[in-house]
N, CA, C and O atoms as a GROMACS GRO file, in nm:
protein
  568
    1UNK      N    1  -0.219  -3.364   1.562
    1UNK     CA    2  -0.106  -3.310   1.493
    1UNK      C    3   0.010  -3.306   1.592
    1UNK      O    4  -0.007  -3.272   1.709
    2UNK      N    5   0.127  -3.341   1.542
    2UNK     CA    6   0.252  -3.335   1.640
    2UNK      C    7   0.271  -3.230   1.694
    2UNK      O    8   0.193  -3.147   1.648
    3UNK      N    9   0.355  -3.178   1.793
    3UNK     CA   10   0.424  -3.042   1.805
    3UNK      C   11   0.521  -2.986   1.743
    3UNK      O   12   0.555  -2.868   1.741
    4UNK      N   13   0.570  -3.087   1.686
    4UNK     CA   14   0.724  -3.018   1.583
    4UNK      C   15   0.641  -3.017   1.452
    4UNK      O   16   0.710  -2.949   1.376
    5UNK      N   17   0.504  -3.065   1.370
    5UNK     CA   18   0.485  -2.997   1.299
    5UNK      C   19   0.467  -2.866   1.341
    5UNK      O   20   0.548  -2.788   1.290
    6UNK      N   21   0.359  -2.800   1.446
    6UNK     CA   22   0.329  -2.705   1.441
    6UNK      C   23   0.457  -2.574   1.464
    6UNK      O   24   0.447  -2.452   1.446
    7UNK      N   25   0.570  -2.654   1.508
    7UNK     CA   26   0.698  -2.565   1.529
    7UNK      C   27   0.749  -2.548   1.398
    7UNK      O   28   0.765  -2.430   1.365
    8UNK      N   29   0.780  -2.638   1.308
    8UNK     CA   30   0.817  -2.638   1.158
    8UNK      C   31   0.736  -2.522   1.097
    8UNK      O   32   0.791  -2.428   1.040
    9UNK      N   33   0.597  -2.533   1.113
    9UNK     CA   34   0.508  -2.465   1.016
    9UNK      C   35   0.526  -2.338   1.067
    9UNK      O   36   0.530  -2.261   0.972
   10UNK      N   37   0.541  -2.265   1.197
   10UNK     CA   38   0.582  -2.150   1.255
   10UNK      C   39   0.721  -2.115   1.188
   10UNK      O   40   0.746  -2.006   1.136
   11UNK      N   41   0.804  -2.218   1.196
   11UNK     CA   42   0.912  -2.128   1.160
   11UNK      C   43   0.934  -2.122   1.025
   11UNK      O   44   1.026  -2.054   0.978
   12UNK      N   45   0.832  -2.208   0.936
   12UNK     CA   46   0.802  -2.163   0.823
   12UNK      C   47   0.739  -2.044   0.748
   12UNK      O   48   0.771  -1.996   0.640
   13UNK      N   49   0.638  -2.009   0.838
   13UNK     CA   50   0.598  -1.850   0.798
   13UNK      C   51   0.703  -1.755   0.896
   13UNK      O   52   0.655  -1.644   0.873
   14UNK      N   53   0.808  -1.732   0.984
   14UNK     CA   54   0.909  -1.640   1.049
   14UNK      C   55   0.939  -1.647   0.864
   14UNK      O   56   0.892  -1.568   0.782
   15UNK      N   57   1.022  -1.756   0.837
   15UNK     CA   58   1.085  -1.699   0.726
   15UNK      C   59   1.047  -1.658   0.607
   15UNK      O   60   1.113  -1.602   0.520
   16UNK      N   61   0.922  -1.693   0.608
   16UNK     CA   62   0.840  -1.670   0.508
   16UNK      C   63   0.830  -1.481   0.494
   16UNK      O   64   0.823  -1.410   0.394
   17UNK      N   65   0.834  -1.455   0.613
   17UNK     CA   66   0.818  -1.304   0.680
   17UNK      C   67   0.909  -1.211   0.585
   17UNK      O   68   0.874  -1.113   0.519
   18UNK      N   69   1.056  -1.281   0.601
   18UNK     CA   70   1.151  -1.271   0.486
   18UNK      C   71   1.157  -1.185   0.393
   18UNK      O   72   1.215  -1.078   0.378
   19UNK      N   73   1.069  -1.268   0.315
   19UNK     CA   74   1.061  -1.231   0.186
   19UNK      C   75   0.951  -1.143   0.151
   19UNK      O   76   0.970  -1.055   0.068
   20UNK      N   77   0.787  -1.162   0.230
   20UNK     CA   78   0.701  -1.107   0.248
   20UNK      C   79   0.703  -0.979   0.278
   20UNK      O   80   0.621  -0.907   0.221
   21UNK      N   81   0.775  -0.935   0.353
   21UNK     CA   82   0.792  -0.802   0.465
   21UNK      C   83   0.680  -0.738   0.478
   21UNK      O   84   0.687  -0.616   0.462
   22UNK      N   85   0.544  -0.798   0.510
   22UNK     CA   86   0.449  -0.728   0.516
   22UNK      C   87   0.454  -0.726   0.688
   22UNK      O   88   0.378  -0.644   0.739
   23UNK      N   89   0.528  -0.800   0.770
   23UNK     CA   90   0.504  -0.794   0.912
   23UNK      C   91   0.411  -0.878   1.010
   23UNK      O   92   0.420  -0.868   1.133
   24UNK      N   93   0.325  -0.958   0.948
   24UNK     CA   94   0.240  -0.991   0.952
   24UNK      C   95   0.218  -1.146   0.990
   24UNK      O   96   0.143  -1.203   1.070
   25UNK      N   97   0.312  -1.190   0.901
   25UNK     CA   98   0.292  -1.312   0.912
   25UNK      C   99   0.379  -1.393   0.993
   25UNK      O  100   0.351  -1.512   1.010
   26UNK      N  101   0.540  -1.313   1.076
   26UNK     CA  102   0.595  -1.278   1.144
   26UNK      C  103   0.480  -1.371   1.260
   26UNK      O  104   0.496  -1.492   1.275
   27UNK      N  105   0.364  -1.295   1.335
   27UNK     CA  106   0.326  -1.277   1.422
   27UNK      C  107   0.225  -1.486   1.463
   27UNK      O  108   0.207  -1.563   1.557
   28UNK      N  109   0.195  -1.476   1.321
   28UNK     CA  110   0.100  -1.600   1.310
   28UNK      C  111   0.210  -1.724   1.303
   28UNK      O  112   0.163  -1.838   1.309
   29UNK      N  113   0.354  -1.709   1.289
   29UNK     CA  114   0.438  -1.798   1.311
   29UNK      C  115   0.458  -1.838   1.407
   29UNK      O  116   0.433  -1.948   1.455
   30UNK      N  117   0.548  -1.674   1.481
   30UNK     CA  118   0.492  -1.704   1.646
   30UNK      C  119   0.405  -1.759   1.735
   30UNK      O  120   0.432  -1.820   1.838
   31UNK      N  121   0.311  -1.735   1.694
   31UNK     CA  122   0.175  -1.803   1.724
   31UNK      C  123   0.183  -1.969   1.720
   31UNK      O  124   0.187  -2.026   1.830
   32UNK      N  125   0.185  -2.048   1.602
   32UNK     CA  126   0.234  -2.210   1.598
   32UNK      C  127   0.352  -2.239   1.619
   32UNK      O  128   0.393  -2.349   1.584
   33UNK      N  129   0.443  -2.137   1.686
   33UNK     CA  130   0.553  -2.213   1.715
   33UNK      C  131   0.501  -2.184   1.884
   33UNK      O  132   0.602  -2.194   1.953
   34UNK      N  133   0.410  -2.160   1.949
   34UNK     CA  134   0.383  -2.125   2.075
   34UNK      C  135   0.285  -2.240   2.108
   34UNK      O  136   0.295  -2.316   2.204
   35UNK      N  137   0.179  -2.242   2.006
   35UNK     CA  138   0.079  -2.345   2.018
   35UNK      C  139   0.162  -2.506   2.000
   35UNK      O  140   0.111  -2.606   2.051
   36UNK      N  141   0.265  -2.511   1.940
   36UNK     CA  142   0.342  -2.648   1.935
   36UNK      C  143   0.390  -2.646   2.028
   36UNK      O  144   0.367  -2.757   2.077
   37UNK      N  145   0.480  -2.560   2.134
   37UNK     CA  146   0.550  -2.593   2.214
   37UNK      C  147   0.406  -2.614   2.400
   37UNK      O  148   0.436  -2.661   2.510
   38UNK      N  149   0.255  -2.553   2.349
   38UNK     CA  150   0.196  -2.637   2.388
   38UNK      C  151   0.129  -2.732   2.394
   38UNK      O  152   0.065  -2.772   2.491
   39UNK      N  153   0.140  -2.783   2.270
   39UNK     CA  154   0.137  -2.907   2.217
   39UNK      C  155   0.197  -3.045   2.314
   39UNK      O  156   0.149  -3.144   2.370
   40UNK      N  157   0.351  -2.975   2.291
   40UNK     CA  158   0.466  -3.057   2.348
   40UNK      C  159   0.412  -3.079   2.526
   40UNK      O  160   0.434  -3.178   2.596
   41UNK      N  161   0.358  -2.988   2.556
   41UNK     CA  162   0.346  -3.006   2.731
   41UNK      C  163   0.221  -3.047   2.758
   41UNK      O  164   0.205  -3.088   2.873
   42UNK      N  165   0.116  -3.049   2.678
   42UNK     CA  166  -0.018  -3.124   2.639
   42UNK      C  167  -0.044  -3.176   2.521
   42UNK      O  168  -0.105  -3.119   2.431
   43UNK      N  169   0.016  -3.317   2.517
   43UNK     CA  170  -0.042  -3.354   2.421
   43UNK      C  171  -0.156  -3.412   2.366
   43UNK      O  172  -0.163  -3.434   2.245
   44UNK      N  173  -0.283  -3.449   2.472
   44UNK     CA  174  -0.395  -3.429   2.399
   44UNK      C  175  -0.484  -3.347   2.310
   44UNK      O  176  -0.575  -3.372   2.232
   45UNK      N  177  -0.426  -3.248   2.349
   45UNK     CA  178  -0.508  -3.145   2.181
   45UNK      C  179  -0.532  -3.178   2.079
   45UNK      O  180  -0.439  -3.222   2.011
   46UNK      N  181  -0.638  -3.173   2.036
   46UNK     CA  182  -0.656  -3.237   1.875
   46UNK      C  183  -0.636  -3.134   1.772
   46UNK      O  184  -0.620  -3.022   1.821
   47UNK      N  185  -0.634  -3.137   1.677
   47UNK     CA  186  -0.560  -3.029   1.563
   47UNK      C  187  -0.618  -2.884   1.552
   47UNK      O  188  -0.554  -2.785   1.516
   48UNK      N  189  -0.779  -2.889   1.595
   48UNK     CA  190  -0.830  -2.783   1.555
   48UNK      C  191  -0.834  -2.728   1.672
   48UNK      O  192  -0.903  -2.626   1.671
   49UNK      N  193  -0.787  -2.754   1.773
   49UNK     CA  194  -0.757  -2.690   1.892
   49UNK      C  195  -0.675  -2.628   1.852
   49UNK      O  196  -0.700  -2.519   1.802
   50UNK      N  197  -0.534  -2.683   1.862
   50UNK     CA  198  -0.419  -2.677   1.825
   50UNK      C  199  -0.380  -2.552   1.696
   50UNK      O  200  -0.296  -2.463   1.714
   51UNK      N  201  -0.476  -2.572   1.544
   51UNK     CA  202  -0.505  -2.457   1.494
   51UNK      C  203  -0.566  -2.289   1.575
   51UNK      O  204  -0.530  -2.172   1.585
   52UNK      N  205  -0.648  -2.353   1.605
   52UNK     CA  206  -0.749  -2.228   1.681
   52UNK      C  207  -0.636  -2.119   1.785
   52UNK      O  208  -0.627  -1.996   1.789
   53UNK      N  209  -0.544  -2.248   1.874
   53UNK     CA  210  -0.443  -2.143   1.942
   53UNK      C  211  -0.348  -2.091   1.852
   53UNK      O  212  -0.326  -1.971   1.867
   54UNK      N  213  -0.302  -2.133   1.784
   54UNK     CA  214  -0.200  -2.095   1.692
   54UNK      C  215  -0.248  -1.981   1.594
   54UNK      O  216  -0.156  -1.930   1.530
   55UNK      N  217  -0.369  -1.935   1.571
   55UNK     CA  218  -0.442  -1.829   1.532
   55UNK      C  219  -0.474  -1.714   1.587
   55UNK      O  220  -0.470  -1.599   1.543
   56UNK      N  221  -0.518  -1.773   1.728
   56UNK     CA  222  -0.568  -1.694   1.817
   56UNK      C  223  -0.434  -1.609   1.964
   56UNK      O  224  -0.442  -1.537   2.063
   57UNK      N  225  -0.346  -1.668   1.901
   57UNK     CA  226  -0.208  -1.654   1.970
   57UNK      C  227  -0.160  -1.531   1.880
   57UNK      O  228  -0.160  -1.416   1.924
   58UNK      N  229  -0.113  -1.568   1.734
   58UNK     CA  230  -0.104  -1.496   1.670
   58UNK      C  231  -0.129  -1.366   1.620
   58UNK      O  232  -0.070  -1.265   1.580
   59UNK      N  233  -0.261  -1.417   1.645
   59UNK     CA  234  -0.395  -1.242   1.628
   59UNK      C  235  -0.341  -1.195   1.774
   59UNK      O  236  -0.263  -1.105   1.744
   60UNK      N  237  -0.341  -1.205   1.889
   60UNK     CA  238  -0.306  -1.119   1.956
   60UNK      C  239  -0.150  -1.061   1.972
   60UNK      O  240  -0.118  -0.953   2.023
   61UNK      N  241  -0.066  -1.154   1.918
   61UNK     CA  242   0.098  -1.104   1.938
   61UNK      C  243   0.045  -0.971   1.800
   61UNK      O  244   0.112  -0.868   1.793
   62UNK      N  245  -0.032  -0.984   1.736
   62UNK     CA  246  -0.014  -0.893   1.590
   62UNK      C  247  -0.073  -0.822   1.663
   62UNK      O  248   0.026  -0.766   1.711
   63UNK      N  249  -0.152  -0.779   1.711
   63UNK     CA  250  -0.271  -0.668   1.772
   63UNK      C  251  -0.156  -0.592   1.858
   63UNK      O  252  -0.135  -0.473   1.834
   64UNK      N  253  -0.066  -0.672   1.975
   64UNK     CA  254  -0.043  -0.562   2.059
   64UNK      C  255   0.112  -0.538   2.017
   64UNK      O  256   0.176  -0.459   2.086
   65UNK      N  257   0.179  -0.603   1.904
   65UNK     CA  258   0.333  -0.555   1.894
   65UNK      C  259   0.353  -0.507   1.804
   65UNK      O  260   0.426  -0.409   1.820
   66UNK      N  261   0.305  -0.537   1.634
   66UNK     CA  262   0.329  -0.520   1.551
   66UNK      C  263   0.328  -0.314   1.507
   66UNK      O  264   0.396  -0.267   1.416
   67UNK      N  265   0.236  -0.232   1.596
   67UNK     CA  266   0.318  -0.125   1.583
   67UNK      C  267   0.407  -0.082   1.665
   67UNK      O  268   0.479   0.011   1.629
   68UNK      N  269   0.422  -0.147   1.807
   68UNK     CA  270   0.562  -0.140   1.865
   68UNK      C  271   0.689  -0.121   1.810
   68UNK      O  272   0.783  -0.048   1.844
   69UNK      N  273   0.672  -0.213   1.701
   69UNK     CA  274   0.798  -0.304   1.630
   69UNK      C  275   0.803  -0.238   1.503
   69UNK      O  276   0.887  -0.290   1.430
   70UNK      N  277   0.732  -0.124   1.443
   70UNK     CA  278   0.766  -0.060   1.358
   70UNK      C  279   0.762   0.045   1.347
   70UNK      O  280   0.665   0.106   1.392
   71UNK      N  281   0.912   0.143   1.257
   71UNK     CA  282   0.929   0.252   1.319
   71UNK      C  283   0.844   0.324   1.247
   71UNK      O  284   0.808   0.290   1.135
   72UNK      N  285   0.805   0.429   1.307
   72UNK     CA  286   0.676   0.513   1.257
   72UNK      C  287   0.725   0.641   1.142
   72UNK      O  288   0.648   0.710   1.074
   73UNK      N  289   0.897   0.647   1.143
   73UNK     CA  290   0.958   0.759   1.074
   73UNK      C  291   0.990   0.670   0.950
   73UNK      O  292   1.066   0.732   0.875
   74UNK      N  293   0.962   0.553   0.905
   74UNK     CA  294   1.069   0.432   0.826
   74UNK      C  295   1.071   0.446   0.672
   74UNK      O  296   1.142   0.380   0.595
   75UNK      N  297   0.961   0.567   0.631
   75UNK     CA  298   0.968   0.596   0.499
   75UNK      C  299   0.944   0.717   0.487
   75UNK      O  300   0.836   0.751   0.534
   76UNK      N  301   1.041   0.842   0.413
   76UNK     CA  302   0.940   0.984   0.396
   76UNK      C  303   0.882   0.963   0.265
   76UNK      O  304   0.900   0.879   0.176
   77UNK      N  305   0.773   1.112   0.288
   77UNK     CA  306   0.719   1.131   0.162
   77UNK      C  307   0.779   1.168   0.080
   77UNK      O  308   0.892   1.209   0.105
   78UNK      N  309   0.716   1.172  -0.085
   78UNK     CA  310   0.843   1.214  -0.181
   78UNK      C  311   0.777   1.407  -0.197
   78UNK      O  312   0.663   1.453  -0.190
   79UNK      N  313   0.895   1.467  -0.216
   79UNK     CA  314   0.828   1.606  -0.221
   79UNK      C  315   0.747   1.647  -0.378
   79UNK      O  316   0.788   1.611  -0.489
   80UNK      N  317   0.678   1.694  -0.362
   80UNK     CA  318   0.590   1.717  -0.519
   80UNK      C  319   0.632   1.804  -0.601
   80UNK      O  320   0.583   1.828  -0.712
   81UNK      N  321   0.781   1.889  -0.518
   81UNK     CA  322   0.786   2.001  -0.617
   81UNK      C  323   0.883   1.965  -0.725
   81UNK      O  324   0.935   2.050  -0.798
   82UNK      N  325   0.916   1.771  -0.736
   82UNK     CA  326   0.965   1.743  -0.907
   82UNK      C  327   0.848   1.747  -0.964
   82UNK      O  328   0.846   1.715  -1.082
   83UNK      N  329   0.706   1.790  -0.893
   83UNK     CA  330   0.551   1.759  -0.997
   83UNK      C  331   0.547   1.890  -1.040
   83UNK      O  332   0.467   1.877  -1.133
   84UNK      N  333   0.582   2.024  -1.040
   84UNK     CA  334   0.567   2.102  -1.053
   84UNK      C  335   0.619   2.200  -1.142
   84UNK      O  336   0.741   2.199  -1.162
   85UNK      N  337   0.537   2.298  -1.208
   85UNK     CA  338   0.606   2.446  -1.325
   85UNK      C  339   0.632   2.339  -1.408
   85UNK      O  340   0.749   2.301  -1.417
   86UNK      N  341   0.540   2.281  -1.475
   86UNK     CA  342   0.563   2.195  -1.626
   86UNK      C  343   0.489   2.250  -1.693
   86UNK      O  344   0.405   2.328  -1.650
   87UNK      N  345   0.512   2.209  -1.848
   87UNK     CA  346   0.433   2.203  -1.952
   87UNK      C  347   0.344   2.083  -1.979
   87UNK      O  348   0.366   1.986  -1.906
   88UNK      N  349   0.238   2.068  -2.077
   88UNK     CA  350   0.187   1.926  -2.082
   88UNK      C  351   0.081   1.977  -2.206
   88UNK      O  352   0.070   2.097  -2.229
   89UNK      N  353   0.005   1.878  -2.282
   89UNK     CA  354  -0.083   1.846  -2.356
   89UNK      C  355  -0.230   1.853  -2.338
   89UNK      O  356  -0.287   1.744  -2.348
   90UNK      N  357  -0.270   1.908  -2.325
   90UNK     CA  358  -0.426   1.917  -2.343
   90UNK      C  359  -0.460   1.761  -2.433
   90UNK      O  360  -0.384   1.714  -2.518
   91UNK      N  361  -0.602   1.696  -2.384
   91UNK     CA  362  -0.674   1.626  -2.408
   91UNK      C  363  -0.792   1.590  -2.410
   91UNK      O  364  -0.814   1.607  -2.290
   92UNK      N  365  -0.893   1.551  -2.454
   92UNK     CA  366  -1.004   1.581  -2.415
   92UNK      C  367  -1.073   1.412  -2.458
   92UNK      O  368  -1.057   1.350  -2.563
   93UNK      N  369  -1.153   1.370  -2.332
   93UNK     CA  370  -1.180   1.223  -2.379
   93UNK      C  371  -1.305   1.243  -2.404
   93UNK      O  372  -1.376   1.343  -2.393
   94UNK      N  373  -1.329   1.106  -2.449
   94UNK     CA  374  -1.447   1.078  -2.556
   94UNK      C  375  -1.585   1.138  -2.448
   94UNK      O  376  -1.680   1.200  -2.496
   95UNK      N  377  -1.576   1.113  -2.341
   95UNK     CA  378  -1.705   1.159  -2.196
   95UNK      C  379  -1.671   1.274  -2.202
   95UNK      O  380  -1.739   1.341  -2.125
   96UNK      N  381  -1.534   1.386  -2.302
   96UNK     CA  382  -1.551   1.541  -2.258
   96UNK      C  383  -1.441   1.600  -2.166
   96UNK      O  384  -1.410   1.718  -2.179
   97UNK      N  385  -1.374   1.511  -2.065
   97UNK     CA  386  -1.317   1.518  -1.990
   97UNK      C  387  -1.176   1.568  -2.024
   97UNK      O  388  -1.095   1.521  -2.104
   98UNK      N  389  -1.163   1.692  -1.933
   98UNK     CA  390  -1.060   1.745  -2.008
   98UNK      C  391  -0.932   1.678  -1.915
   98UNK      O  392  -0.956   1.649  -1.798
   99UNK      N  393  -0.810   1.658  -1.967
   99UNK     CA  394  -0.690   1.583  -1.904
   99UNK      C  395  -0.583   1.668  -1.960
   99UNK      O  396  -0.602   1.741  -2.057
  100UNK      N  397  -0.454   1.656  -1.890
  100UNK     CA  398  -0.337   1.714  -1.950
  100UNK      C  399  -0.193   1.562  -1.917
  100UNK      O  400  -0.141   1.496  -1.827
  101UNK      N  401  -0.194   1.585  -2.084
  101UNK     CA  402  -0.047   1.459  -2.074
  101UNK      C  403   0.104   1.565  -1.959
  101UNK      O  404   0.118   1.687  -1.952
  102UNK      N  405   0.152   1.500  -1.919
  102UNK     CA  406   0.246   1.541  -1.840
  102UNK      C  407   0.320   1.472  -1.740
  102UNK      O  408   0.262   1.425  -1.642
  103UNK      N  409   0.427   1.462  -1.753
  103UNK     CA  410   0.555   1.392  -1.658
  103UNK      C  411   0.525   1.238  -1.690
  103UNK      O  412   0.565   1.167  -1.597
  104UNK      N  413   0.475   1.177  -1.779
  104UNK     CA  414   0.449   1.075  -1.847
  104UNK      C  415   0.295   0.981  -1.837
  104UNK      O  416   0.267   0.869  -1.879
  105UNK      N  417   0.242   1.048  -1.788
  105UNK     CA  418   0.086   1.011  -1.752
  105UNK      C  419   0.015   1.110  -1.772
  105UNK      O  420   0.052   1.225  -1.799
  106UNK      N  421  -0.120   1.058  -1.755
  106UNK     CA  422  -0.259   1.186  -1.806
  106UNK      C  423  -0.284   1.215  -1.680
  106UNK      O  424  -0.285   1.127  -1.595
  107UNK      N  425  -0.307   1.339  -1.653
  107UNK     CA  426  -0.330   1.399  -1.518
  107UNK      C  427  -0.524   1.449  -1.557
  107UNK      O  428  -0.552   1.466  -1.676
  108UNK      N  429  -0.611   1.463  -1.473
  108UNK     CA  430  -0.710   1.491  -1.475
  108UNK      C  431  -0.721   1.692  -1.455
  108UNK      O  432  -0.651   1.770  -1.389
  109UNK      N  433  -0.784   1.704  -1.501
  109UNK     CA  434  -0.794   1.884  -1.494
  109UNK      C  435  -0.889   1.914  -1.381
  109UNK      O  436  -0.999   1.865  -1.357
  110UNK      N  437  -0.794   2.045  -1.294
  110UNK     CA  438  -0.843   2.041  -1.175
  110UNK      C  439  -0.929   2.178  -1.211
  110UNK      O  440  -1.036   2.194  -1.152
  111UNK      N  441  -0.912   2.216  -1.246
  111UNK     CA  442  -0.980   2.334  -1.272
  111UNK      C  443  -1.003   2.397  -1.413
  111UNK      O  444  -0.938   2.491  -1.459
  112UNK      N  445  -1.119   2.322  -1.485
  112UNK     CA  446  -1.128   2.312  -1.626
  112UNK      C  447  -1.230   2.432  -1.683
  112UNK      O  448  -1.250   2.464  -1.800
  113UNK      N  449  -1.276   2.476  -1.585
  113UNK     CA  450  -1.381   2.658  -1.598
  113UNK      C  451  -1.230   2.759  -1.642
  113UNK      O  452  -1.235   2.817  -1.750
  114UNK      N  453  -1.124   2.773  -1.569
  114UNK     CA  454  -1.010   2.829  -1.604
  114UNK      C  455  -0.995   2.827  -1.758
  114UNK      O  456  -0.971   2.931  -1.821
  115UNK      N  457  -1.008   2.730  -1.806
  115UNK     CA  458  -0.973   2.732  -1.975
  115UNK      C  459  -1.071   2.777  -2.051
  115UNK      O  460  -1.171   2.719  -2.007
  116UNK      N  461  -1.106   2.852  -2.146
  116UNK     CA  462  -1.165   2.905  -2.176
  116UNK      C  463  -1.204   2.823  -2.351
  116UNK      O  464  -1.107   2.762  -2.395
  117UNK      N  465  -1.313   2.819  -2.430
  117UNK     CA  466  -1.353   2.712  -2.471
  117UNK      C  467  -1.268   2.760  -2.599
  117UNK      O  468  -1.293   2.661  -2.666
  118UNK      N  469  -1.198   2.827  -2.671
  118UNK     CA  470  -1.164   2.866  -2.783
  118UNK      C  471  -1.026   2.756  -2.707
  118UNK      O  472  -0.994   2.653  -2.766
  119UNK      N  473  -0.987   2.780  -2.632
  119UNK     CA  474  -0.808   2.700  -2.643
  119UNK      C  475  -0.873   2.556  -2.580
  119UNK      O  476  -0.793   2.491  -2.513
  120UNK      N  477  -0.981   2.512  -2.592
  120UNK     CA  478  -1.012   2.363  -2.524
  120UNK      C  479  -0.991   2.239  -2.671
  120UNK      O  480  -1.049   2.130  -2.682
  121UNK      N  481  -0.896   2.298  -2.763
  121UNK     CA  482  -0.898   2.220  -2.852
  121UNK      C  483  -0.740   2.106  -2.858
  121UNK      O  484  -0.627   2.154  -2.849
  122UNK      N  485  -0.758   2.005  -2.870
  122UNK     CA  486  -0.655   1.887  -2.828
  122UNK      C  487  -0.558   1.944  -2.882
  122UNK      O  488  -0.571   2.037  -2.961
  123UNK      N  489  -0.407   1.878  -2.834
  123UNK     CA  490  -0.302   1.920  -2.807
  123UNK      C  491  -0.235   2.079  -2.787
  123UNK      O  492  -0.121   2.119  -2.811
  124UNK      N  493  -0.342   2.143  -2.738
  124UNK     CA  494  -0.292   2.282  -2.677
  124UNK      C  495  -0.205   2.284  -2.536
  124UNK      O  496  -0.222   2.229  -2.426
  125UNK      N  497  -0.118   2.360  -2.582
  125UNK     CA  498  -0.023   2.357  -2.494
  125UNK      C  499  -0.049   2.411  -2.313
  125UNK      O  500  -0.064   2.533  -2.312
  126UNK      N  501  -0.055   2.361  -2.195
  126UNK     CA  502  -0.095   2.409  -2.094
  126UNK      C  503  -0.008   2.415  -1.965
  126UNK      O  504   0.008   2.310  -1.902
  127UNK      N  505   0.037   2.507  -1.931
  127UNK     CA  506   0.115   2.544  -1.822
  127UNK      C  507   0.043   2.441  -1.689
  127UNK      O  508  -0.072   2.411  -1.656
  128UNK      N  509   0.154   2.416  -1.648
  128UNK     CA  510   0.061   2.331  -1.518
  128UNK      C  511   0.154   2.414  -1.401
  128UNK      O  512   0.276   2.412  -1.388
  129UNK      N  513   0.035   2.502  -1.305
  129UNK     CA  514   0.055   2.600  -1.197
  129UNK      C  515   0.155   2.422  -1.036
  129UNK      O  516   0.261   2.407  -0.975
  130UNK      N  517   0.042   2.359  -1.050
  130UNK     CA  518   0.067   2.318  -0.941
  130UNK      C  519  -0.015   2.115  -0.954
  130UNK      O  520  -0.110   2.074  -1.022
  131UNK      N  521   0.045   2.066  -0.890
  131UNK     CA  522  -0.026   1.896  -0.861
  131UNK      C  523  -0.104   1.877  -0.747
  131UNK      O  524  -0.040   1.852  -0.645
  132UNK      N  525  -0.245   1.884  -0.736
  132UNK     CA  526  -0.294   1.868  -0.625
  132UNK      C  527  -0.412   1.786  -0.577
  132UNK      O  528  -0.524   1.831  -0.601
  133UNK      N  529  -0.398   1.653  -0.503
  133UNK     CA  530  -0.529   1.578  -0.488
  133UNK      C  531  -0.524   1.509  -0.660
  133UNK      O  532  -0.619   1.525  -0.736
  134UNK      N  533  -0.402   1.437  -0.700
  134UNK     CA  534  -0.403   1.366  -0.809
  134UNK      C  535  -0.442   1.450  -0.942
  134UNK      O  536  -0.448   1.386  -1.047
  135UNK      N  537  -0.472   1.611  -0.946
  135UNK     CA  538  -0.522   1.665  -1.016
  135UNK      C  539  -0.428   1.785  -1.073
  135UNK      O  540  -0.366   1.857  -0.994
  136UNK      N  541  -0.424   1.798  -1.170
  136UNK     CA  542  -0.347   1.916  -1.244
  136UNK      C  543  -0.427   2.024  -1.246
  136UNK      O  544  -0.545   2.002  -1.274
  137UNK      N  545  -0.383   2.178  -1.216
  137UNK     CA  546  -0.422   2.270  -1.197
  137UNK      C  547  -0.352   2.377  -1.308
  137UNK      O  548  -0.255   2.451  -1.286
  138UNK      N  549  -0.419   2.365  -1.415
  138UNK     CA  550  -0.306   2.451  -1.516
  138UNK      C  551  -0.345   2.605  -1.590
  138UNK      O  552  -0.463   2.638  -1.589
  139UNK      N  553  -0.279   2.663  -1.631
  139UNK     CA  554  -0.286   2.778  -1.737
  139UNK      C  555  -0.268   2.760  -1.890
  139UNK      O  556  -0.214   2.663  -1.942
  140UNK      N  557  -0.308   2.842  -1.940
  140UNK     CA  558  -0.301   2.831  -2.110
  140UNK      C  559  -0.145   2.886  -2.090
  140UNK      O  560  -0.108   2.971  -2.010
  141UNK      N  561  -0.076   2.825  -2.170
  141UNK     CA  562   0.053   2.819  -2.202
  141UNK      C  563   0.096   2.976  -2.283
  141UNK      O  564   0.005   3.011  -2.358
  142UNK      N  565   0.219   3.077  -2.282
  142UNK     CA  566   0.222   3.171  -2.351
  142UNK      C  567   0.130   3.303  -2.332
  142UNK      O  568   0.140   3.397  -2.411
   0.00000   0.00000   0.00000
């Protein structure tokens, strides 16, 4: 394989990186654009050499930079208390499972001993205390 393929195909996944933004592939570009330019200064290598460094180049620029190179503050969390002091729907699925409709999805009932079996009947209205561990934690409404 030439060396300016393997430089092409490197700087084909940099830009590829682009669009990707997973970070990642960034590193394996680097990598064949490193293995081409030793290509260029040895050119007997045969391709799967030539692959193998360009892999194995790669895997290590990703191992020791890629959390260097990203900032560790670069997204916050979202706060939960728009999840919170709602109303919602009682449900109960076909397995029994009690759920409450709310903020536009079915939330699972976190604490379904709390309800007591006279108000466990569908569309009763249920205070939801708090969102926690994907789970709604609610009161009988009123």
């Amino acid at each position: 394989m030439s060396w300016w393929l393997l430089v092409t195909l490197g700087i084909a996944l940099v830009i590829a990186e682009v669009f990707i933004g997973a970070f990642i592939v960034l590193w394996f570009g680097f990598g064949a654009v490193i293995a081409g330019l030793l290509t260029l200064l040895i050119p007997d290598l045969n391709a799967g050499i030539q692959l193998l460094l360009a892999a194995l180049i790669g895997a290590v620029l990703l191992y020791f930079f890629r959390d260097r190179c990203i900032a560790g503050e670069n997204a916050s969390q979202e706060a939960l208390h728009t999840f919170s002091r709602t109303t919602g729907e009682l449900h109960v699925t076909e397995t029994g499972v009690l759920t409450v409709f709310a903020n536009g999805t079915f939330w699972q009932i976190g604490n379904p001993d709390d309800i007591a079996p006279q108000h466990r009947t569908p569309g009763t209205t249920l205070e939801i205390r708090e969102f926690r561990n994907n789970k709604a934690y609610v009161s009988i409404s009123g």
